[in-house]
C-alpha positions as CSV (number, residue, x, y, z in Angstrom):
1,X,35.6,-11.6,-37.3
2,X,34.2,-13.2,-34.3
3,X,33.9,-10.6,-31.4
4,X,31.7,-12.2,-28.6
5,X,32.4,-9.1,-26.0
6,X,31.6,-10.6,-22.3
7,X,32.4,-9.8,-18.9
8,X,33.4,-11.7,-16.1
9,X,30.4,-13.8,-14.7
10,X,31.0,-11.9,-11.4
11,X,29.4,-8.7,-13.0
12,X,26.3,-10.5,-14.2
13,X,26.2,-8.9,-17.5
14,X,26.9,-9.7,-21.3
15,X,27.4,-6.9,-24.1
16,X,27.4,-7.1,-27.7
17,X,29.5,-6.9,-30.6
18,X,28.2,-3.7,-30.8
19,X,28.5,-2.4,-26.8
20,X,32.2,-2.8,-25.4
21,X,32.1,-1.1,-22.3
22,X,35.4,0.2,-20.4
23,X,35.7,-0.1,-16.8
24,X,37.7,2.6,-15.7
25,X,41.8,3.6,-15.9
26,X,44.7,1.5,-13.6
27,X,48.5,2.9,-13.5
28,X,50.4,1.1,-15.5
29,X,54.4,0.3,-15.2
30,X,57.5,2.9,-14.3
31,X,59.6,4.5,-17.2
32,X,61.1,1.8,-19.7
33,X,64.6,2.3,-21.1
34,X,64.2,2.3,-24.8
35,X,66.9,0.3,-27.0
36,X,68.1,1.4,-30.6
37,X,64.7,0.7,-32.7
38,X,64.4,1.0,-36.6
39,X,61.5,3.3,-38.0
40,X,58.7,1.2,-38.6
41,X,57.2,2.3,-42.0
42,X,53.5,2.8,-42.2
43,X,54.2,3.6,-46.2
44,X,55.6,0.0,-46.4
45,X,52.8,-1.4,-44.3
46,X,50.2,0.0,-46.7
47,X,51.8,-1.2,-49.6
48,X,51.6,-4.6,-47.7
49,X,47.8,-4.2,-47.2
50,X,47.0,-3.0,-51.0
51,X,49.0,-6.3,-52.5
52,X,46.7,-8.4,-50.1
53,X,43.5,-6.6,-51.0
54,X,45.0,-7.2,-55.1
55,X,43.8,-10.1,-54.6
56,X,40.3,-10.1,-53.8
57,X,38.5,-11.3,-50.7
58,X,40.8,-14.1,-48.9
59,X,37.9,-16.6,-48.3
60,X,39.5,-19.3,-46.7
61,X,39.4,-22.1,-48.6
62,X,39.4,-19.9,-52.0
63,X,41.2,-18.8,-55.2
64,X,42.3,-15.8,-54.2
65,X,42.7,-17.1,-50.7
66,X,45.5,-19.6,-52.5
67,X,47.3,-16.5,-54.2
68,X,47.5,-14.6,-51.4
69,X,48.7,-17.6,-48.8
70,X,51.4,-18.2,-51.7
71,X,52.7,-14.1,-51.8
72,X,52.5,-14.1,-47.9
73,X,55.0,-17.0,-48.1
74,X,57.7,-15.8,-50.6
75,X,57.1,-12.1,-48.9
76,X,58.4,-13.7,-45.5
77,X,60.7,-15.7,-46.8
78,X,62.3,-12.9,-49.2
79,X,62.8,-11.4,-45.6
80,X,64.7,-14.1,-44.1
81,X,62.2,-16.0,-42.4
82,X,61.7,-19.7,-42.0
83,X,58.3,-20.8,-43.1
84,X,56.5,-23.3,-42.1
85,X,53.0,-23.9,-43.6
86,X,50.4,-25.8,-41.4
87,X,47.3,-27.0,-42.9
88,X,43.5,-28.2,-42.0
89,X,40.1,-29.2,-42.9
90,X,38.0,-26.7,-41.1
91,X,33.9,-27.4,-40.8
92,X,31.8,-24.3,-41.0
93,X,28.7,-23.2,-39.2
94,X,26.7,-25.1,-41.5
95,X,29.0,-28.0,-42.1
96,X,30.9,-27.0,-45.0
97,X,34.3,-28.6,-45.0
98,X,37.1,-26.3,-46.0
99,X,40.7,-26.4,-46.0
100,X,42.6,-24.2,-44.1
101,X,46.1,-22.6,-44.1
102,X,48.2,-21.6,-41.2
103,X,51.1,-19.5,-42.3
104,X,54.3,-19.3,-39.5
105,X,57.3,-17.6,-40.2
106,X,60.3,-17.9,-38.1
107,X,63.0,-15.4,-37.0
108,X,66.2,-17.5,-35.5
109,X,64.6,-20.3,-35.3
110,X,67.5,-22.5,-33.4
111,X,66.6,-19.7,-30.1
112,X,64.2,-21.7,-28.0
113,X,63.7,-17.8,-26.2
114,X,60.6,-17.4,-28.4
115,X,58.0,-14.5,-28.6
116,X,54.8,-14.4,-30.7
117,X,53.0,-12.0,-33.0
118,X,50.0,-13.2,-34.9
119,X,47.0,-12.3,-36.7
120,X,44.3,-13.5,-38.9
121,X,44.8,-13.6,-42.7
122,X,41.2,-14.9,-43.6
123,X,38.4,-12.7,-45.0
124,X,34.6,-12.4,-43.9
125,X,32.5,-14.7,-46.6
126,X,30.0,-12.0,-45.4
127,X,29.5,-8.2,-45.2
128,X,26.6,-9.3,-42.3
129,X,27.0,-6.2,-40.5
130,X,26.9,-3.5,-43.2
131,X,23.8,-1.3,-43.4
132,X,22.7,-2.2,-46.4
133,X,21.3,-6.0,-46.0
134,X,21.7,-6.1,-50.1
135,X,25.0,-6.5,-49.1
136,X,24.7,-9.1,-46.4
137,X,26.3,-12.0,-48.3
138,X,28.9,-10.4,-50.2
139,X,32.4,-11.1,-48.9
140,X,34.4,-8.6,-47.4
141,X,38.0,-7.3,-48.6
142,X,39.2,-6.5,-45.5
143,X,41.6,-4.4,-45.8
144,X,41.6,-3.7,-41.3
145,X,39.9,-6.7,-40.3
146,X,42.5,-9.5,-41.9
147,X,44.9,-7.3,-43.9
148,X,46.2,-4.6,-41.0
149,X,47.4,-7.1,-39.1
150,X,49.7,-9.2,-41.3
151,X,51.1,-6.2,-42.3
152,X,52.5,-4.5,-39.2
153,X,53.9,-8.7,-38.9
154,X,55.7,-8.4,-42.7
155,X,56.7,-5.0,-42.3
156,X,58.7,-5.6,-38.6
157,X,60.2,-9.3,-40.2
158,X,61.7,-7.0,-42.7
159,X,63.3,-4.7,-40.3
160,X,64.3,-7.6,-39.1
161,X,66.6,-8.7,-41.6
162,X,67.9,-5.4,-42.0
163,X,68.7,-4.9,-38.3
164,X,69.0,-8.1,-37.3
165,X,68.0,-9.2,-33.4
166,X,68.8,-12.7,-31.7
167,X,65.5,-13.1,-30.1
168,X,63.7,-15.8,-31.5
169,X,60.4,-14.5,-32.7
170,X,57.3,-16.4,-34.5
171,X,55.3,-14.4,-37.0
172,X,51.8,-16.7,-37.2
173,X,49.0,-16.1,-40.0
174,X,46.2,-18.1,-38.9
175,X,43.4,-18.9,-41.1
176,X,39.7,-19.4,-40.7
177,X,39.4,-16.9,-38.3
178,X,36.0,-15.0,-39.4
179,X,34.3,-18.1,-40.6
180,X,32.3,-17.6,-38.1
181,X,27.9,-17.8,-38.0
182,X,26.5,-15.0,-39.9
183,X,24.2,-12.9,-38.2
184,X,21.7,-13.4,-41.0
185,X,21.7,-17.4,-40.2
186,X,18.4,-18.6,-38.6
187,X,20.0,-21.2,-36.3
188,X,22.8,-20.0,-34.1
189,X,23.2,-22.1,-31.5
190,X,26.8,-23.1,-30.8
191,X,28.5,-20.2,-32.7
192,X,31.1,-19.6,-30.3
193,X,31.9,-22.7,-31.9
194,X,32.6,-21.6,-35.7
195,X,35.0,-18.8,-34.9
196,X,38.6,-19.1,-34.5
197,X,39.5,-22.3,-36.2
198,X,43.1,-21.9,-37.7
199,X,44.0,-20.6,-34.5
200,X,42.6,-23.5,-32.4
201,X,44.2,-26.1,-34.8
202,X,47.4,-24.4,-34.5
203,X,46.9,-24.0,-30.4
204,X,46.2,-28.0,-30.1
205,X,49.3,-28.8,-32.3
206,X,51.3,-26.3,-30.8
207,X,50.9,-28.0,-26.9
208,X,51.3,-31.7,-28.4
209,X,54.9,-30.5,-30.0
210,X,55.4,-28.8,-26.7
211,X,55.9,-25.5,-27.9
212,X,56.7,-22.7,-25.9
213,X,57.1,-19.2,-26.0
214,X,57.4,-16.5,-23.3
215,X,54.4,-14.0,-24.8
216,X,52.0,-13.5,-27.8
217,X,50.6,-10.7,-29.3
218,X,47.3,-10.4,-31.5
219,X,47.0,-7.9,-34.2
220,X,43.3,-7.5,-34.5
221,X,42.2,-3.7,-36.9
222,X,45.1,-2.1,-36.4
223,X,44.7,0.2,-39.1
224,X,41.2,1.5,-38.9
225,X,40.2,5.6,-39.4
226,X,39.7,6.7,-35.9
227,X,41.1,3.6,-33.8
228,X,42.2,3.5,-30.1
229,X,43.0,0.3,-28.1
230,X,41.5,-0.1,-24.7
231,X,43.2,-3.1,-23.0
232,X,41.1,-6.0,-23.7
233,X,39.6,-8.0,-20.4
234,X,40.9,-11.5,-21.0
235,X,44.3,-10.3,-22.0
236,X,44.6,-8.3,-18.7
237,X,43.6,-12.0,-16.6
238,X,45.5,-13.8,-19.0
239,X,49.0,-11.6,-19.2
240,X,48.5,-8.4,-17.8
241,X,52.6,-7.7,-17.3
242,X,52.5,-7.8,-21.3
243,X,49.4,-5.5,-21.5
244,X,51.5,-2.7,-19.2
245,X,54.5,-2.9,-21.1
246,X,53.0,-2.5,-24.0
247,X,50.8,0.3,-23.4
248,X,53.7,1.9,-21.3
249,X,56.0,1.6,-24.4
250,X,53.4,3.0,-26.4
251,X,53.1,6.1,-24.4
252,X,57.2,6.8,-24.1
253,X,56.6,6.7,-28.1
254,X,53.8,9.3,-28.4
255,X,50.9,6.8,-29.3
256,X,48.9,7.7,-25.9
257,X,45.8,9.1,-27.9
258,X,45.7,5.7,-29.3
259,X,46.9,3.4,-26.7
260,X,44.6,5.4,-23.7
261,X,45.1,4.3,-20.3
262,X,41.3,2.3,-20.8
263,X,40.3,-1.1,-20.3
264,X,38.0,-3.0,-22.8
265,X,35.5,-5.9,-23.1
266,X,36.1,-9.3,-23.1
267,X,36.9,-10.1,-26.6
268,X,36.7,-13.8,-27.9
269,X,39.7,-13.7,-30.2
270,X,42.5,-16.1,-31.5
271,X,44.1,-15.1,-28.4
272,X,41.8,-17.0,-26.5
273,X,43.2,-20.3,-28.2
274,X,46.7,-19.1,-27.7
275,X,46.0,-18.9,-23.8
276,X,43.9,-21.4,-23.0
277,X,44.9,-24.3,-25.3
278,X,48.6,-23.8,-26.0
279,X,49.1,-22.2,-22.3
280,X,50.9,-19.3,-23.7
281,X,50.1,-15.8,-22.1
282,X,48.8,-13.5,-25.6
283,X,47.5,-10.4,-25.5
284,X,44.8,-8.9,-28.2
285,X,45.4,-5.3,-29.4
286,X,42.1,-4.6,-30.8
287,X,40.5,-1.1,-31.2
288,X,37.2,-0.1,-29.4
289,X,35.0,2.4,-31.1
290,X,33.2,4.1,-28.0
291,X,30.7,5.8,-30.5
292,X,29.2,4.5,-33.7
293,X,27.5,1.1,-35.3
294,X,30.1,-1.1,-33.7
295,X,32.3,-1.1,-31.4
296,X,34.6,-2.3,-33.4
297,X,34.6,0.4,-36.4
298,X,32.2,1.7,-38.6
299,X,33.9,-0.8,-41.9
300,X,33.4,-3.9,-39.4
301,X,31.8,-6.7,-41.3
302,X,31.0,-4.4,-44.2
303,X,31.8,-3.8,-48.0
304,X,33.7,-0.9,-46.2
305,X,36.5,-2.4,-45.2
306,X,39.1,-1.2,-47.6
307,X,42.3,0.2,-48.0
308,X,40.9,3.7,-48.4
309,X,40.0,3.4,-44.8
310,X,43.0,2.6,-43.5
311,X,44.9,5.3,-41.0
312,X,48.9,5.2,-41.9
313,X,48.8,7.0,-38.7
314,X,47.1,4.0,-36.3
315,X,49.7,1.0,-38.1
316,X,52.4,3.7,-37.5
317,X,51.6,3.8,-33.7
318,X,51.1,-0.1,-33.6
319,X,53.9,-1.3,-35.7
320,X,56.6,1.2,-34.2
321,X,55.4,0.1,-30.4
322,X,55.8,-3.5,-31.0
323,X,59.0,-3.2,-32.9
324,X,60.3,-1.1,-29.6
325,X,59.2,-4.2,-27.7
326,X,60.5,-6.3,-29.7
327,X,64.4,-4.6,-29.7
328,X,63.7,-3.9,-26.2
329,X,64.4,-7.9,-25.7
């Protein structure tokens, strides 16, 4: 998963993937008034993340890839979703063409009052960051870093149908997300270039159709042992008003020790695509490991990313706060 971490040129300084660094706590908004919510269930996300993970690693472009993009289909619509399936040929760091699969499911579609969750579906082709370099080209099953977020999505479009809400809402699966150079690769130059690709295909076809939609929201590891979500840099410039309800929400709920009052890096992410190129404000809930290999977890970009390292607890405390925004509407 591509995690370029920067800071604003006025600081003069560039981290790695490996060396978020916060810069300091801001107040966030007054008490929200919370509206009837259904219990967002962290068993049924988890069930959600095993059947992806059945199928192998999602390479993009794949078998098991296929399978999977099929099941997330029928799941959404089985919950009462509109799905649209948007597809691409992607080129790769070292000019491998693949084909790429966008997956959008819509929630009362004829509202054009939109909101928008998304997340990657895609897997790592490479475990490039595990400590073992045996392991360095072996693909990853990501169960956090692909699998997490889709969930929390399925599991709030079924509480959806059950409790039924007239905001329009778009549920996005974007592919070829962590296609991205491997660290191993002798020539990186221009790999900001090779990450994000479903998501900048769906960006550039979104503003030609002139689609709008009043917020996004990424779901980037939202499962992971151990998580907390600083608010990420380019989501506070970008749509800060969405960053402080959502971590307000979060703390009315009980999730502060995992939404702290922190910022974050700069994080290139999908939502970078969703803000820039399709001119929608999207923030990025993304954990930050202050301690460890990465900042990003200790399974990032390893063989370690699987299910039996995924917190019920952490999807709990992200799925039940966006479902309170989302009925909050």
């Amino acid at each position: 998963m591509k995690r370029i971490i920067f800071w604003l040129p006025a600081l003069l300084l560039f981290a790695s993937c490996s060396g978020q660094s916060g810069k300091g706590n801001r107040s966030i908004a007054d008490t929200i008034a919370l509206s009837p919510c259904p219990h967002f269930s962290a068993d049924s996300a988890m069930l959600y993340i095993n059947e992806q993970c059945g199928f192998g690693s999602r390479v993009t472009g794949s078998e098991a890839a296929r399978r999977c993009g099929d099941f997330l289909v029928e799941r959404f619509k089985a919950f009462g979703a509109e799905v649209e399936e948007q597809t691409a040929t992607v080129t790769t760091w070292d000019g491998t063409q693949l084909p790429a699969r966008n997956i959008i499911a819509r929630i009362n579609p004829a509202n054009p009052d939109r909101i928008l969750l998304c997340a990657h579906w895609d897997c790592r082709p490479w475990a490039d960051n595990d400590p073992d370099e045996a392991n360095h080209h072996t693909p990853i099953l990501a169960a956090n870093d692909a699998a997490s977020g889709v969930a929390v999505m399925l599991e709030i479009c079924r509480l959806l149908q059950q409790k039924p809400s007239q905001t329009g809402i778009d549920l996005i699966c974007f592919d070829a997300e962590d296609l991205g150079t491997p660290q191993w690769a002798e020539d990186r130059l221009g790999s900001s270039d090779t990450w994000c690709l479903g998501s900048r295909f769906w960006a550039k076809s979104a503003k030609a159709d002139g689609y709008k939609a009043r917020y996004g929201i990424l779901l980037d590891m939202v499962g992971g042992r151990g998580a907390t979500f600083s608010r990420e840099g380019i989501s506070m410039q970008m749509a800060q008003p969405i960053v402080s309800r959502v971590w307000q929400l979060a703390g009315q709920l009980g999730f502060r020790q995992f939404f702290p009052l922190n910022d974050g890096g700069y994080i290139t992410d999908d939502h970078v695509n969703v803000n820039e190129i399709a001119g929608i404000p999207c923030i990025d809930i993304i954990p930050y490991y202050r301690e460890g290999p990465s900042s990003f977890g200790p399974t990032w970009h390893t063989i370690k990313d699987t299910p039996e390292n995924i917190d019920p607890n952490v999807l709990e405390a992200v799925g039940q706060t966006i479902t309170q925004l989302i009925y909050n509407e």
